[in-house]
C-alpha positions as a printed Julia matrix, in Angstrom:
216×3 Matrix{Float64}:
  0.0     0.0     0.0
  1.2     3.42   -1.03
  1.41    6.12    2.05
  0.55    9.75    0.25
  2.76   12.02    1.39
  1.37   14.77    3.98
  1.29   18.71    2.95
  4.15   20.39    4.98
  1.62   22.94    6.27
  4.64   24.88    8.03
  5.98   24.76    5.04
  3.16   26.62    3.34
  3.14   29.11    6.06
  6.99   29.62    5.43
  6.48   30.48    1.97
  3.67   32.83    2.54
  5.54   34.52    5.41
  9.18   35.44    3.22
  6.76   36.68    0.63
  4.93   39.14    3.09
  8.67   39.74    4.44
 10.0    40.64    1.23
  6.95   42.94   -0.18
  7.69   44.9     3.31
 11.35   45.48    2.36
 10.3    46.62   -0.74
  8.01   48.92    0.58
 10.26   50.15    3.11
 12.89   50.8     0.57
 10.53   52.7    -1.93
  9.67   55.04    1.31
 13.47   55.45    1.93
 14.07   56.77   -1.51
 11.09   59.04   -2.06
 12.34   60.45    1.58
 15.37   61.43    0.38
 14.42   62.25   -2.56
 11.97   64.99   -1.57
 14.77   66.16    1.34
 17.14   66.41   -1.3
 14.64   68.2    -3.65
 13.53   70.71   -0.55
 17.47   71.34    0.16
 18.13   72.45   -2.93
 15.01   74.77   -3.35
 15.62   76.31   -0.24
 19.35   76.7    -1.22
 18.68   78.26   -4.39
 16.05   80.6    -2.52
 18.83   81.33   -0.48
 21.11   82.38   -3.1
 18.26   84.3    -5.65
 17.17   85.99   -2.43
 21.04   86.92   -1.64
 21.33   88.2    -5.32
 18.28   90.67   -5.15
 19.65   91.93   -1.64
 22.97   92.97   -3.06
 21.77   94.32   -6.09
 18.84   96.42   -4.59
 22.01   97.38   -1.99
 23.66   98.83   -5.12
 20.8   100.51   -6.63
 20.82  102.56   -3.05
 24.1   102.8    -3.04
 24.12  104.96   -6.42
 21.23  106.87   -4.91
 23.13  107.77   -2.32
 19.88  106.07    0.24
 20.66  105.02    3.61
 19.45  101.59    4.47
 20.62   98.19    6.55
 19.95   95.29    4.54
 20.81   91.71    5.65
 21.76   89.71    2.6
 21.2    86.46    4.35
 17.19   87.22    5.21
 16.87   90.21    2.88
 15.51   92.31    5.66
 15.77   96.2     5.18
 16.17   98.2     7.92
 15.13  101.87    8.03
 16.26  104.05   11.59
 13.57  106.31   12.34
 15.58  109.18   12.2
 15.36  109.6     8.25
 11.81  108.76    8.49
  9.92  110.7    11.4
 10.19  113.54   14.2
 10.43  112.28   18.06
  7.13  110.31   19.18
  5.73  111.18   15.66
  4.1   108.95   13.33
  3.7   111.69   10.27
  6.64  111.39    7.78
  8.72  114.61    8.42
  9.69  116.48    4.98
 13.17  114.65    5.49
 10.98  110.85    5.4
  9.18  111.85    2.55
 12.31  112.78    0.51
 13.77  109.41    1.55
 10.54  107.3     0.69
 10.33  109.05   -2.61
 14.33  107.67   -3.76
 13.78  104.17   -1.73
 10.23  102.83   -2.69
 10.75  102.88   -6.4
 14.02  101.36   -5.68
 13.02   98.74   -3.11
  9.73   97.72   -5.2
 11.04   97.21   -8.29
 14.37   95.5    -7.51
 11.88   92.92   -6.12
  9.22   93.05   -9.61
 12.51   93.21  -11.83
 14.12   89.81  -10.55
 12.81   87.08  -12.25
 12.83   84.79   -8.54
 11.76   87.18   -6.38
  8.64   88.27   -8.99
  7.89   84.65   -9.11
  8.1    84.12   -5.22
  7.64   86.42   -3.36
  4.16   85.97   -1.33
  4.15   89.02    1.02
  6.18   92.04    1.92
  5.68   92.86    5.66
  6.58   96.41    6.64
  7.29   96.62   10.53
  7.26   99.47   12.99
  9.4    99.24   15.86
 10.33  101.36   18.92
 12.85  101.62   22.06
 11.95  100.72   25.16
 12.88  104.44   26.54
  9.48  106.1    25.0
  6.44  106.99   27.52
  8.44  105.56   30.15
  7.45  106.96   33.42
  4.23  108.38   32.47
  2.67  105.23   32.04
  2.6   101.66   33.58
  4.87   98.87   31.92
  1.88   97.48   30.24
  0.47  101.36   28.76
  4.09  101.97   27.74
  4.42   99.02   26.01
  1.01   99.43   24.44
  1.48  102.99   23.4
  4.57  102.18   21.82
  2.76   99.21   20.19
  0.53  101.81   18.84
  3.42  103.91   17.61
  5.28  101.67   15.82
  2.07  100.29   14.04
  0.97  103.38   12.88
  5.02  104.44   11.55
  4.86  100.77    9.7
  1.15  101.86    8.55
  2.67  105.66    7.29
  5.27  103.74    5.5
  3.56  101.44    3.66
  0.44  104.03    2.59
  3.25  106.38    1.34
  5.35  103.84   -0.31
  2.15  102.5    -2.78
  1.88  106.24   -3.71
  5.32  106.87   -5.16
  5.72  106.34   -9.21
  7.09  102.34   -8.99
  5.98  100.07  -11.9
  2.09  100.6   -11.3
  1.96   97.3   -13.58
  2.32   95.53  -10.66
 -0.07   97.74   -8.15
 -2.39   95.22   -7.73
 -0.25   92.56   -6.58
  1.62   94.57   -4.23
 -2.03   95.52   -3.2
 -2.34   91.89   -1.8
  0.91   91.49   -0.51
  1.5    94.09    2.24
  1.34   93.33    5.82
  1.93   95.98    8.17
  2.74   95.02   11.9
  3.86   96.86   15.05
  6.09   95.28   17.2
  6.58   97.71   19.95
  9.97   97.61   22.08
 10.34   93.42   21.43
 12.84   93.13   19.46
 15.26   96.07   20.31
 18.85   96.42   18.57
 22.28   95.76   21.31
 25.21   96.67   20.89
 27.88   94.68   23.42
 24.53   93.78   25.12
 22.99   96.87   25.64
 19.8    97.98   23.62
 20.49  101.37   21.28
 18.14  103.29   21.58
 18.83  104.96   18.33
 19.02  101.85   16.14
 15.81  100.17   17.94
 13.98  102.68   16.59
 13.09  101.61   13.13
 11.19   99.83   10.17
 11.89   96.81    8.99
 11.02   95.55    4.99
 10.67   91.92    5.21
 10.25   89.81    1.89
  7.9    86.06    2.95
  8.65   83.87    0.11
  6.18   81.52   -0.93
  8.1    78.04   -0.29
């Protein structure tokens, strides 16, 4: 009599078990890939922002340069810094006939340096134009909190001067509705002030800031 031969159920199971093990690796490996393939990709982006961004901050540092315009720029972050001294009189938030001069050579020159380069025209989301103030103004006729508050509503209304006289000088109008959509104005009080060897200066705290929010 002939004795069939039993199934090696284990056996089965083994089989179905290295395919389920191998269709994981593969997975796994697929997901390791596309991760470094979309780090890589986001590296490079936001080290060619890095570099177009650079680019537009020394050129629009020339362009002031040959206008003979006073202005801090950071060509890292492309943030402009304006003191308040060529802008306003002490505790005022009306452009003095000095600020108005200024904002007539640097808003052309600021706007379109940023419509004229081909990566910054292309993205560039919003343009946030922020007042700031020392911590030295109102203090002692008010409590920290009114101090701080007044100056909040200082500085908001500066950024809020700048920015309303800035979309009224002759820049490329062509872009006048975008630029329409892209300002942000924000006060920031005494927050952030400016040291120098630790101390705040009182002088430099006292300022608007130009900052450039790209859209990646």
């Amino acid at each position: 009599m002939r004795i069939k031969p039993k199934k090696d159920e284990n056996s089965q199971d083994n089989i179905f078990w290295v395919t389920m093990t191998d269709l994981m690796t593969a997975l796994v490996l697929v997901f390791i890939v596309l991760f470094f393939y979309t780090y890589m990709t986001s590296s490079y982006d936001k080290i060619q922002g890095r570099v177009e961004q650079k680019k537009a901050s020394q050129a629009l540092e020339e362009s002031l340069k040959e206008q003979n315009i006073k202005a801090n720029i950071d060509e890292v972050t492309g943030v402009v810094k304006i003191s308040n001294l060529e802008l306003f009189d002490v505790n005022s938030y009306e452009l003095s006939a000095k600020g108005k001069k200024y904002l007539d050579k640097f808003a052309p020159a600021y706007l379109n340096s940023i419509f004229s380069n081909n990566y910054l025209n292309k993205n560039v989301e919003k343009i946030i134009i922020q007042g700031h103030t020392d911590s030295q103004t109102f203090r002692g006729k008010y409590s920290d909190d009114e101090q701080y508050m007044k100056n909040m509503e200082l500085s908001l209304k500066r950024a809020y001067t700048v920015a309303n006289y800035m979309t009224n000088t002759p820049y490329n109008k062509a872009n006048g509705n975008r630029l329409r959509k892209m300002i942000i104005v924000e006060g920031a009080s005494f927050s952030t002030p400016v040291l120098v060897n630790g101390k705040e200066d009182f002088d430099k705290s006292r300022r608007v800031e130009l900052k450039v929010i790209m859209k990646k």
